[in-house]
C-alpha angles and dihedrals in degrees: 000000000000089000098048091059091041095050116014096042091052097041100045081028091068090036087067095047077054095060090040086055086044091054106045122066089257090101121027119195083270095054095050094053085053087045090047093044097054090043096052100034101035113015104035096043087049087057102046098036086051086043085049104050097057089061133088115207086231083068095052122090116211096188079084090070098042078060107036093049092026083072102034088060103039082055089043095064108049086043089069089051104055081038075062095052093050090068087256123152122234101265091046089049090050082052095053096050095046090050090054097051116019108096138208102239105148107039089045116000086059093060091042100044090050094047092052097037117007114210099338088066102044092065091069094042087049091062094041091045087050100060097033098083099037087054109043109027093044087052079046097056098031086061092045091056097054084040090051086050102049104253092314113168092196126123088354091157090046084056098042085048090049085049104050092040084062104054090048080064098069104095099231100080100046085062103055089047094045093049089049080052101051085044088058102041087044092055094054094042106072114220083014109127140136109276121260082231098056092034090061095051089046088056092045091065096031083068104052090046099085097050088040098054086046101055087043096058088045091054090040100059081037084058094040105041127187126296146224119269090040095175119078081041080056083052092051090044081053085056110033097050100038111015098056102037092051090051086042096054093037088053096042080044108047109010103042099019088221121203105276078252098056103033089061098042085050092054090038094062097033074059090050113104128256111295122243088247083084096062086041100054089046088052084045093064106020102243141103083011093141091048091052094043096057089039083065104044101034091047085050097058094038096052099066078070100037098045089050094056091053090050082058108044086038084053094227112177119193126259 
């Protein structure tokens, strides 16, 4: 219970401050762009690059992210089949299996994580955060391109390429990879090190980044709102809040036998609700935007209950 009221109540605490804000006249959409924009190209890189350079790659373990996306993708597949099955085209059902895996780990897991666990369990998250991307919302596009086509096979490999070019662009993943390369180079130059001064300024803004990004994802559902054909959003939240997390956990438990850690921030952000990079692919490409709206919105809602329940059933305790 203690850690229910140490990490669920400030997390999904600040994300209300976030809709209040959303819903004055304190932020307007144009605020919250600029909001967005410093949290995602300034905050949140100074975090994961400072989280990243205290850590060696022997110390990693990369049998997370055969689990975490092992998963993902078995539940994926047979999502766009039963997407199939409800009449759906290809990019709605791309949108309904996004929807159903593709967490928000950075908005919302990062705070949490932190909260929970402070640096130690950010490691396992940021591995997990800097493929995410790169795996499921390149699958996504890539979809959405042969959907947008008409079912055209030509130049698939020129489309996965674009796709995946354009999620190494978000700068989230070039700064957890340039943070893992500054901890190696500075582990083989001896006296090199990053400068009290810079690191200062890094941790300054480290440390605005989670209620930030908080803040950020409230005002963004206040800005967003919830949509019309709710229901099948209300199936991929099913999915997304209690399916995963369950296989994720099974798998980390009993087939890869992950470090206790690892293991529960895996299944915490496989718990987390769907990210708002969902809602932002099917605007990309102009389909399935009411069922990823709802998805977010509905998923965000659902998991105070839900990730409390996994607190519970993990046996986190706060710190």
């Amino acid at each position: 219970m203690n850690a229910i009221l140490d990490i669920i109540v400030p997390v999904f605490g600040t994300v209300a401050v976030g809709w209040v804000i959303g819903r004055s006249k304190l932020l307007s959409p144009e605020g919250l762009r600029g909001l967005t924009n410093v949290t995602f190209y300034a905050l949140f890189p100074a975090l994961l690059f400072r989280s990243m350079s205290k850590v060696r790659v022997e110390a990693l373990s990369f049998d997370i992210l055969v689990v975490f996306f092992g998963t993902a993708l078995l539940l994926y597949f047979p999502l766009m089949m039963l997407g199939r099955v409800l009449g759906m085209r290809l990019g709605d059902r791309t949108v309904f299996a996004l929807s159903s895996t593709f967490s928000n780990g950075v908005g919302i897991g990062i705070p949490f994580v932190s909260y929970a666990f402070g640096e130690a369990g950010l490691v396992p998250l940021l591995m997990i955060i800097s493929v995410n991307s790169l795996v499921l919302l390149t699958l996504s596009s890539f979809l959405m391109e042969i959907d947008q086509q008409g079912g055209a096979r030509t130049g698939l490999l020129r489309k996965l390429g674009g796709a995946a070019l354009m999620m190494l662009k978000h700068p989230v993943i070039p700064s957890i990879f340039a943070g893992l390369a500054w901890s190696e180079t500075t582990a083989f130059v001896p006296g090199l090190g990053t400068p009290v001064v810079i690191d200062r300024v890094l941790q300054a803004l480290a440390t605005a980044a989670p209620p930030c990004g908080l803040i950020m994802a409230g005002a963004s559902l206040a800005h967003v709102g919830l949509k019309e054909h709710w229901q099948r959003a209300a199936i991929t939240s099913v999915f997304k809040l209690a399916v995963l997390p369950l296989i994720v956990w099974v798998a980390g438990r009993y087939l890869f036998t992950l470090d206790a850690l690892w293991l529960t921030v895996a299944t915490i952000n496989a718990a987390m609700p769907a990210g708002a990079n969902v809602y932002l692919v099917a605007q990309l490409y102009r389909t399935g935007v009411g069922l990823a709206t709802n998805a977010v919105v509905i998923s965000t809602g659902a998991s105070i209950f839900t990730l409390s329940a996994v607190l519970l059933l993990l046996g986190v305790q706060s710190r």
